[in-house]
C-alpha positions as CSV (number, residue, x, y, z in Angstrom):
1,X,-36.4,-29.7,73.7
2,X,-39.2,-27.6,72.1
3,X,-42.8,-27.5,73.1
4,X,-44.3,-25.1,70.8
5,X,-46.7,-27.0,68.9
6,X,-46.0,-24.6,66.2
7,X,-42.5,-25.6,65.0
8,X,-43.6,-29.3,66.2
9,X,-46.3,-29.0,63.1
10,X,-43.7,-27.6,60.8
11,X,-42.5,-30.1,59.1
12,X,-46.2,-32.0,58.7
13,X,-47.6,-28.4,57.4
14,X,-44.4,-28.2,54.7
15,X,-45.1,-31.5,53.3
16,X,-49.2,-31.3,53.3
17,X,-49.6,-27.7,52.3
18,X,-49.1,-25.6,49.2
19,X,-46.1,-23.0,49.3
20,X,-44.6,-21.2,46.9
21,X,-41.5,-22.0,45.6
22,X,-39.4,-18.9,46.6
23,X,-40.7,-19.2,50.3
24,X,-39.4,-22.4,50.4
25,X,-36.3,-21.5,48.9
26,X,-36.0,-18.8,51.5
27,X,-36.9,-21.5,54.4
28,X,-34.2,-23.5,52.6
29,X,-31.9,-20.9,52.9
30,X,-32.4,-20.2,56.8
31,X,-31.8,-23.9,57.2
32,X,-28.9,-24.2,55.9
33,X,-27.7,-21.0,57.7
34,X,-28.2,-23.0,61.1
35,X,-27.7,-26.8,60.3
36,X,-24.4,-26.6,62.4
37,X,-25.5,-23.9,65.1
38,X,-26.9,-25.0,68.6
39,X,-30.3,-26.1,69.0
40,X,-31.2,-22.6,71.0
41,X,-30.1,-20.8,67.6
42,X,-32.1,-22.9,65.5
43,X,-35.3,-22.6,67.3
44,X,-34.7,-18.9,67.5
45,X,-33.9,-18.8,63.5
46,X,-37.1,-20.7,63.1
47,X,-39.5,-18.4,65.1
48,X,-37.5,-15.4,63.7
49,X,-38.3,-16.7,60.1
50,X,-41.8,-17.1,61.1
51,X,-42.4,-13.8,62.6
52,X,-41.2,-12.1,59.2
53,X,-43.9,-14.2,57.3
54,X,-47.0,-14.0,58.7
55,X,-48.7,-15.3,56.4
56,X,-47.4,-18.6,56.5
57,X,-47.4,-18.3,60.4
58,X,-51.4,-17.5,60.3
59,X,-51.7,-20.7,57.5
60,X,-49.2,-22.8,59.9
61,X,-51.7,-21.6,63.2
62,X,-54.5,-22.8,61.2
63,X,-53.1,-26.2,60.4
64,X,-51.5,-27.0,63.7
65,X,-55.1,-26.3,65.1
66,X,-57.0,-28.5,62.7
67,X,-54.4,-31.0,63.2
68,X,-54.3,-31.1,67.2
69,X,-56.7,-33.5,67.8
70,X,-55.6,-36.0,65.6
71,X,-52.3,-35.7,66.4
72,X,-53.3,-36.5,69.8
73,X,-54.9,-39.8,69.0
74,X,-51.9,-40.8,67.6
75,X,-50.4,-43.9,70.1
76,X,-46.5,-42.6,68.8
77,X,-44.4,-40.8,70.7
78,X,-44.1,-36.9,69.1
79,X,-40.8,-35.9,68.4
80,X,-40.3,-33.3,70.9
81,X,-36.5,-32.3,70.0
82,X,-35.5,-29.0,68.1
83,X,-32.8,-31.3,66.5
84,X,-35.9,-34.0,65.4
85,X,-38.2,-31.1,64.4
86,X,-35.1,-28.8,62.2
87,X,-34.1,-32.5,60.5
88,X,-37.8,-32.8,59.4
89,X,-38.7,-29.6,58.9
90,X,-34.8,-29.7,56.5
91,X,-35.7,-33.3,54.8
92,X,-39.5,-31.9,54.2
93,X,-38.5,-28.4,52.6
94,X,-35.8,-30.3,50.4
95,X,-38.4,-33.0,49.3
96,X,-41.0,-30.4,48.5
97,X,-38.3,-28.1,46.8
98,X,-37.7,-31.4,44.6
99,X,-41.1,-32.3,44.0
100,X,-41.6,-28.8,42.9
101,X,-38.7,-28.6,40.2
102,X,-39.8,-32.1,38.9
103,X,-43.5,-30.6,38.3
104,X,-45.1,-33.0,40.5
């Protein structure tokens, strides 16, 4: 189980927020690398990922801070698992990825 609010807003930030294209293939990429690996791994991939783009890390802190307090309002249980948060953070980057190519 995760607690760190910033991979628990991953998946929300990857759907809502602009990213380029060969970011998300990168994130893709990382994802795939660990889709079969432990949970400790994947968390560790994730954070690893994040600490070599900062950039995306400061936008993600920014959006999992404006997004706290509503989040917290919500009456829904979060998903608190690594597994939950790296299947949403996979289905989001995939749908984004798609969207993308399809010029939407």
């Amino acid at each position: 189980m995760t607690t760190d609010s910033l991979l628990l807003a991953f998946p929300n930030f990857v759907e809502s927020e602009p990213i380029e294209i060969d970011i998300l293939r990168e994130l893709d990429r990382a994802l795939e690398s660990v889709s079969s690996e432990p949970w400790q791994n994947t968390e560790e991939t994730l954070n690893e990922w994040l600490r070599n783009h900062e950039d995306i890390t400061d936008q993600l802190r920014e959006f999992e801070e404006s997004t706290r307090e509503i989040t917290k309002v919500k009456a829904q249980q979060p998903k608190t698992g690594v597994a939950n948060v790296f299947e949403e953070l996979s289905e989001a980057v995939k749908q984004k990825l798609k969207d993308i190519e399809n010029g939407k």
